[in-house]
VMD Tcl script that builds the backbone (N, CA, C; Angstrom):
set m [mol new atoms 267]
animate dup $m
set s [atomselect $m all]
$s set {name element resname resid chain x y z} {
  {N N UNK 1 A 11.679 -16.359 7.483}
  {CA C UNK 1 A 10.352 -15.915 7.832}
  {C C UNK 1 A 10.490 -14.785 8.837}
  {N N UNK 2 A 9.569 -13.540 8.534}
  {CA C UNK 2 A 9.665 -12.587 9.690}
  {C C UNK 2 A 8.794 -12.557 10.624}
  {N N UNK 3 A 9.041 -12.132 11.799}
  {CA C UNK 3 A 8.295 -12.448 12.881}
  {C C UNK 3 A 8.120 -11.160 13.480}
  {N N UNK 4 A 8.491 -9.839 12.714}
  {CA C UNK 4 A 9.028 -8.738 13.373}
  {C C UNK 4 A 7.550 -8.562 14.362}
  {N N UNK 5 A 7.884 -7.556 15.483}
  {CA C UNK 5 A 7.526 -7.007 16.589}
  {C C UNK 5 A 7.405 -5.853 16.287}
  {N N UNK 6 A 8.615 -4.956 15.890}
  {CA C UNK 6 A 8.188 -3.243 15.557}
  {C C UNK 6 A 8.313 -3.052 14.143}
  {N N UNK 7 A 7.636 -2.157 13.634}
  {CA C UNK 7 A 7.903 -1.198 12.162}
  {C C UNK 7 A 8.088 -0.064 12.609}
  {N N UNK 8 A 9.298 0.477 12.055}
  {CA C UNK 8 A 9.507 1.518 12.172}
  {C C UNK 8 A 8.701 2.849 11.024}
  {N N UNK 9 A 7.880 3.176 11.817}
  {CA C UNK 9 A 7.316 3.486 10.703}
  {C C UNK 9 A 7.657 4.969 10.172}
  {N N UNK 10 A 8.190 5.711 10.474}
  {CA C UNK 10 A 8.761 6.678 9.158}
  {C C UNK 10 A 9.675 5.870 8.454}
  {N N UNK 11 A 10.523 4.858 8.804}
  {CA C UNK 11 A 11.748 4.232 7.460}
  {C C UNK 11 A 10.548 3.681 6.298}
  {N N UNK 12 A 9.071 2.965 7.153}
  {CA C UNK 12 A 8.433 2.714 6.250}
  {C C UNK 12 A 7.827 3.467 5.260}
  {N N UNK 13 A 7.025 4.253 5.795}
  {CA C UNK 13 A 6.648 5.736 5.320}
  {C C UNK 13 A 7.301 5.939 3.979}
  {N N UNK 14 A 8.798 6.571 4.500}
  {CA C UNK 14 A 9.500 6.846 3.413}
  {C C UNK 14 A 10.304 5.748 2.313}
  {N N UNK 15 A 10.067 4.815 2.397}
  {CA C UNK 15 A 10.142 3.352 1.463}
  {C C UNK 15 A 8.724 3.229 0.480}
  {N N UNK 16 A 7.669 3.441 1.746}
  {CA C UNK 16 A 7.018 3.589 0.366}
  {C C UNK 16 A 6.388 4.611 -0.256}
  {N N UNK 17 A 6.674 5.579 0.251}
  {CA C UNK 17 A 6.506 6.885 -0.788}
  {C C UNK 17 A 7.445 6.908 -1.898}
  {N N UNK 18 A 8.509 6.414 -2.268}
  {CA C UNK 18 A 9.297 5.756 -3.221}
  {C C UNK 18 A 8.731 4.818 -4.228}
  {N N UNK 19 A 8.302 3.919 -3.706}
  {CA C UNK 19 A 7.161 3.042 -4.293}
  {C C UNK 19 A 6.355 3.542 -4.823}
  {N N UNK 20 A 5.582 3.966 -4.411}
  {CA C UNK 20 A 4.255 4.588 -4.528}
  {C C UNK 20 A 4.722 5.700 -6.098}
  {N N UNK 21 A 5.801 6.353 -5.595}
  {CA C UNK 21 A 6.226 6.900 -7.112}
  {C C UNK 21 A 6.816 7.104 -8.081}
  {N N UNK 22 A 7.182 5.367 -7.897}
  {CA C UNK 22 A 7.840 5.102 -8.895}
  {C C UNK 22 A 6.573 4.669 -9.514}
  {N N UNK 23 A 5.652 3.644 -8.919}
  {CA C UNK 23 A 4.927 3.345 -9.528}
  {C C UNK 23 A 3.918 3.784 -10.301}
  {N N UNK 24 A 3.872 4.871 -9.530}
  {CA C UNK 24 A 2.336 5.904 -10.445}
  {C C UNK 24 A 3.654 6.494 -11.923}
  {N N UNK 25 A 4.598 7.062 -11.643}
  {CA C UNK 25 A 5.764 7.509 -12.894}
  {C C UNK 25 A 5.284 6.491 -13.785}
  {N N UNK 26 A 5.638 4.961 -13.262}
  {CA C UNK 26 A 5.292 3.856 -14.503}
  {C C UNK 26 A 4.435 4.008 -15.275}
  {N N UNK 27 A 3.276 4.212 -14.390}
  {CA C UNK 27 A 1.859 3.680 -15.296}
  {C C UNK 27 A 1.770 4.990 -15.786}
  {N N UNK 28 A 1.870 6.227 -15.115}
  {CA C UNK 28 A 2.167 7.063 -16.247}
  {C C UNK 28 A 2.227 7.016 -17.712}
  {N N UNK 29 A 3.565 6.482 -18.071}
  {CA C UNK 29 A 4.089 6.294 -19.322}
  {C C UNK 29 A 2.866 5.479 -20.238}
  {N N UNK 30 A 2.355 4.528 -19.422}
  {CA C UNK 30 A 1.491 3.768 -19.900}
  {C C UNK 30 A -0.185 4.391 -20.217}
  {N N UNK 31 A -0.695 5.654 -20.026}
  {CA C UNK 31 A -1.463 6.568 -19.761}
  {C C UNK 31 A -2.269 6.058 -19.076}
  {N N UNK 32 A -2.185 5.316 -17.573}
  {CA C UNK 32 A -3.114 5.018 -16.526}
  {C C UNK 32 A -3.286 6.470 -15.644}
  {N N UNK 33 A -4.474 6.537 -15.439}
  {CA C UNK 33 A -4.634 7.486 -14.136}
  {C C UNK 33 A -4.021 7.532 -12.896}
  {N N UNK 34 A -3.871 8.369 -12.173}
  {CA C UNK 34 A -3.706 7.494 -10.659}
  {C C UNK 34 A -4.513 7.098 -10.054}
  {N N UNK 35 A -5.751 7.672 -10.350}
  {CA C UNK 35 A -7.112 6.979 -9.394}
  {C C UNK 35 A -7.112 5.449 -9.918}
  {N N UNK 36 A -6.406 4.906 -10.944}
  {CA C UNK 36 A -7.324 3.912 -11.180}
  {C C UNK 36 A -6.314 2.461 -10.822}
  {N N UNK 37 A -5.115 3.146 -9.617}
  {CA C UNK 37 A -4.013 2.237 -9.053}
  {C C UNK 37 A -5.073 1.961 -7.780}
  {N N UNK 38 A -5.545 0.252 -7.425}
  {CA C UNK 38 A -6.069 0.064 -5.729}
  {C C UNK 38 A -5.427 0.110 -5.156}
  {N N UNK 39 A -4.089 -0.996 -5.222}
  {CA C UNK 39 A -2.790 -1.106 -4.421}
  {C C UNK 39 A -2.137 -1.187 -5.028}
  {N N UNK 40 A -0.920 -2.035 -4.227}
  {CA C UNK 40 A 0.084 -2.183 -4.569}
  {C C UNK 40 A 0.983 -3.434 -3.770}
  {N N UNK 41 A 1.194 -4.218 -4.112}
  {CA C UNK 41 A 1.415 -5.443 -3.138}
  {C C UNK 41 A 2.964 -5.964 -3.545}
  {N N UNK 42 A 3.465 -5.623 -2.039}
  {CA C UNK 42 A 5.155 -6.096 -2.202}
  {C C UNK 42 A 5.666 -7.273 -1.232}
  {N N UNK 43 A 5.668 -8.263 -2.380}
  {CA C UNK 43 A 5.501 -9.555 -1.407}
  {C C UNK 43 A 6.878 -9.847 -1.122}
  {N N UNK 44 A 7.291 -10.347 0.552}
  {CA C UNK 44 A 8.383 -10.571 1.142}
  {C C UNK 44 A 8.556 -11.715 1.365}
  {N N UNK 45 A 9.906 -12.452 1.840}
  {CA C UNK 45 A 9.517 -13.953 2.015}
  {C C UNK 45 A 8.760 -14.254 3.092}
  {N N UNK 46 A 8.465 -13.598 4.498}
  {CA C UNK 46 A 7.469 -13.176 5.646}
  {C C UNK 46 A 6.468 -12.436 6.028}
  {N N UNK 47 A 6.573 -11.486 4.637}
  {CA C UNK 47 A 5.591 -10.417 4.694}
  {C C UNK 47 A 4.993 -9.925 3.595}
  {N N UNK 48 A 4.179 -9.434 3.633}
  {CA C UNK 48 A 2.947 -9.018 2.392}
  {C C UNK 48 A 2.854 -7.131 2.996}
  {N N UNK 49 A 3.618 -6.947 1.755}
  {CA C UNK 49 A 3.397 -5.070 2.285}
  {C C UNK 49 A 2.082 -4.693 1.407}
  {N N UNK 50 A 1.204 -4.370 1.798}
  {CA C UNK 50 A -0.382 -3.718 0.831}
  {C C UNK 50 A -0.490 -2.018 1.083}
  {N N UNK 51 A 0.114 -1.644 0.055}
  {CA C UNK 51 A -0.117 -0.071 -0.280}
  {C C UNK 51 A -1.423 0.150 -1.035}
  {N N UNK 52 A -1.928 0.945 -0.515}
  {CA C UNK 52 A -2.928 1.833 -1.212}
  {C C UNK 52 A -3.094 3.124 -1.335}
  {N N UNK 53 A -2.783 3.422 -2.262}
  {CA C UNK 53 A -2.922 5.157 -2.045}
  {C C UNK 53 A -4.286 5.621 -2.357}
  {N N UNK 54 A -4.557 6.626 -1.590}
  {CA C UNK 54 A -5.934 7.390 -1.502}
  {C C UNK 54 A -6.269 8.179 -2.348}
  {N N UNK 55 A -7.405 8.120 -2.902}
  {CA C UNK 55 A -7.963 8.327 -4.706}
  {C C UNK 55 A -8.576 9.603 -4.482}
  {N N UNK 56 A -9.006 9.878 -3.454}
  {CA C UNK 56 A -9.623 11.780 -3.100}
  {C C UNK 56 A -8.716 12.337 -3.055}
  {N N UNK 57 A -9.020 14.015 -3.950}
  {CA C UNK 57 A -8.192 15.108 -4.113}
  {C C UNK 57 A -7.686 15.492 -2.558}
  {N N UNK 58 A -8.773 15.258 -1.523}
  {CA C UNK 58 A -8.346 15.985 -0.553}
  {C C UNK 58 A -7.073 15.008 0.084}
  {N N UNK 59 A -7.240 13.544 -0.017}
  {CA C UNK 59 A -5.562 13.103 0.253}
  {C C UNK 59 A -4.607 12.880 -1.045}
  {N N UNK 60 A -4.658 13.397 -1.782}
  {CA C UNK 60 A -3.547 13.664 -2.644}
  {C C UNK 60 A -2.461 13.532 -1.918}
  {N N UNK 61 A -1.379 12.185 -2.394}
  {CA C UNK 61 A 0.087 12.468 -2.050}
  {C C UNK 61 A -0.132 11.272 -0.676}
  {N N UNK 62 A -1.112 11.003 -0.308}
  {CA C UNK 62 A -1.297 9.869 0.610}
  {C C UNK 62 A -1.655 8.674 0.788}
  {N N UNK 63 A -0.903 7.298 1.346}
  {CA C UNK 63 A -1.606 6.177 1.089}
  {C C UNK 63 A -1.635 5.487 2.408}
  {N N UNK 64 A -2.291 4.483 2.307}
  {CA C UNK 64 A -2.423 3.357 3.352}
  {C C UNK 64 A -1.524 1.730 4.089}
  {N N UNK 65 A -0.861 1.846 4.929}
  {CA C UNK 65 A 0.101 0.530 4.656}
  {C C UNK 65 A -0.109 -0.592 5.593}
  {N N UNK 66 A -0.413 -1.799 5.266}
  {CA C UNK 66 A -0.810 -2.347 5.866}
  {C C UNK 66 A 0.217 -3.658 5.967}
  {N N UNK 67 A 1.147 -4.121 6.807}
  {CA C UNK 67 A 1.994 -5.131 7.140}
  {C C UNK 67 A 1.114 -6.445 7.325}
  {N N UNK 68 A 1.538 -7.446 6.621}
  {CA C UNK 68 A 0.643 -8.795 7.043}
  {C C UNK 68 A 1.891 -10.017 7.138}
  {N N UNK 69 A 1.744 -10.513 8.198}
  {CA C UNK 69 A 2.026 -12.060 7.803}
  {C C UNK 69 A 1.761 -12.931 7.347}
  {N N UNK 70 A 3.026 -13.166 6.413}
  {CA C UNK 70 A 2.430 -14.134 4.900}
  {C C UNK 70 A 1.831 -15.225 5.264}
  {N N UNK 71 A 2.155 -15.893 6.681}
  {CA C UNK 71 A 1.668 -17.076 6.801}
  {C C UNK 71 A -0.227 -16.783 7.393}
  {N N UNK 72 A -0.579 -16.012 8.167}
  {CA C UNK 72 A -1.978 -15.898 8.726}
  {C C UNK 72 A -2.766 -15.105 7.337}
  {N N UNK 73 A -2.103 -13.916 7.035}
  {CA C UNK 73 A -2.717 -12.773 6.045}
  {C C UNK 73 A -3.859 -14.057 5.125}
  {N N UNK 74 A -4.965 -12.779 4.930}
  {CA C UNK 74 A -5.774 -12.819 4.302}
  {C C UNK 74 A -5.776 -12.125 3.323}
  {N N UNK 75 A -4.892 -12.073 1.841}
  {CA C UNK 75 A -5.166 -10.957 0.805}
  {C C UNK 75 A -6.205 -10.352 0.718}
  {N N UNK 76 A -7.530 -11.080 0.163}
  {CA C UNK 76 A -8.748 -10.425 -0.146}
  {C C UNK 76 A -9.350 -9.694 1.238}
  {N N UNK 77 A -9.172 -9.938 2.386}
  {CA C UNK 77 A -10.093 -9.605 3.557}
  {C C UNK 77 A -9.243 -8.240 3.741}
  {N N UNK 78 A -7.681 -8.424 3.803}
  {CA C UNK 78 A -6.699 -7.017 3.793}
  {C C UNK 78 A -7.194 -6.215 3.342}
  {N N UNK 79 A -7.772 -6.489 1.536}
  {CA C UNK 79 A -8.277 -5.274 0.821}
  {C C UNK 79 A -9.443 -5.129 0.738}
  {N N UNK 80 A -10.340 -5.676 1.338}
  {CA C UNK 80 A -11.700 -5.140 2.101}
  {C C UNK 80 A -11.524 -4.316 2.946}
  {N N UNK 81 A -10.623 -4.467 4.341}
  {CA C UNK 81 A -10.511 -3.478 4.846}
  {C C UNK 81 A -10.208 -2.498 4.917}
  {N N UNK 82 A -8.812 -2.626 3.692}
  {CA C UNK 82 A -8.056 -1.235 3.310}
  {C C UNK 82 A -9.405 -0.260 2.588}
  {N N UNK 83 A -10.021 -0.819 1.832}
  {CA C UNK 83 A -11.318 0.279 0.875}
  {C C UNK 83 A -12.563 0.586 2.293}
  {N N UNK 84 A -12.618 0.165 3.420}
  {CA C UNK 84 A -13.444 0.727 4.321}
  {C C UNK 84 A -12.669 1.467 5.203}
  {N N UNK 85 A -11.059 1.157 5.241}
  {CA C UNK 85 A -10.784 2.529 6.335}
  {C C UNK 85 A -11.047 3.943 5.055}
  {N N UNK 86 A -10.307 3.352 4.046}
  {CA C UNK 86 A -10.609 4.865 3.249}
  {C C UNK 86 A -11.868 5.002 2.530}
  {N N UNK 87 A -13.304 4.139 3.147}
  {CA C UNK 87 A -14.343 5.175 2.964}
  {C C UNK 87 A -14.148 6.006 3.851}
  {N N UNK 88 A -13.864 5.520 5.255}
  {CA C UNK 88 A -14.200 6.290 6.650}
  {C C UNK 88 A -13.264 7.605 6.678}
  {N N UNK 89 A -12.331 7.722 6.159}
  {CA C UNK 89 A -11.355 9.464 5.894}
  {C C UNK 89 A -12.371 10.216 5.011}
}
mol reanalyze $m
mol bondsrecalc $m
mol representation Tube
mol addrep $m
């Protein structure tokens, strides 16, 4: 179980900008849009990583990351909040 204290967050950053495109490459193939990816959820044995990348042209190339602990996290409430920080951009 993780208990971490810091994220480093450019190693994160750049972990999941990897993610992020591999995954849009995937659905690619599959002829999904990218607007029509919400997240992306990479479950750890301590942690719940929730990517979202941002569906406006003007953040093209940008997403949202939100670290949870598996044991408190709230999936559904996570991604309530993740779709109201990115009304507010």
């Amino acid at each position: 179980m993780s208990r971490r204290k810091t994220l480093d967050l450019a190693r994160a950053a750049h972990g999941c900008t990897d993610v992020v495109r591999a995954h849009l490459s995937a659905l690619s193939q599959f002829g999904h849009q990218p607007e029509q990816i919400e997240d992306i959820l990479v479950t750890l044995v301590g942690e719940l990583h929730l990517i979202r990348p941002l569906s406006r042209r003007t953040h093209d190339g940008l997403f949202l990351l939100l670290v949870l602990d598996r044991e408190r996290a709230h999936l559904d409430l996570a991604r309530k909040e993740l779709r109201g920080i990115e009304a507010l951009l």
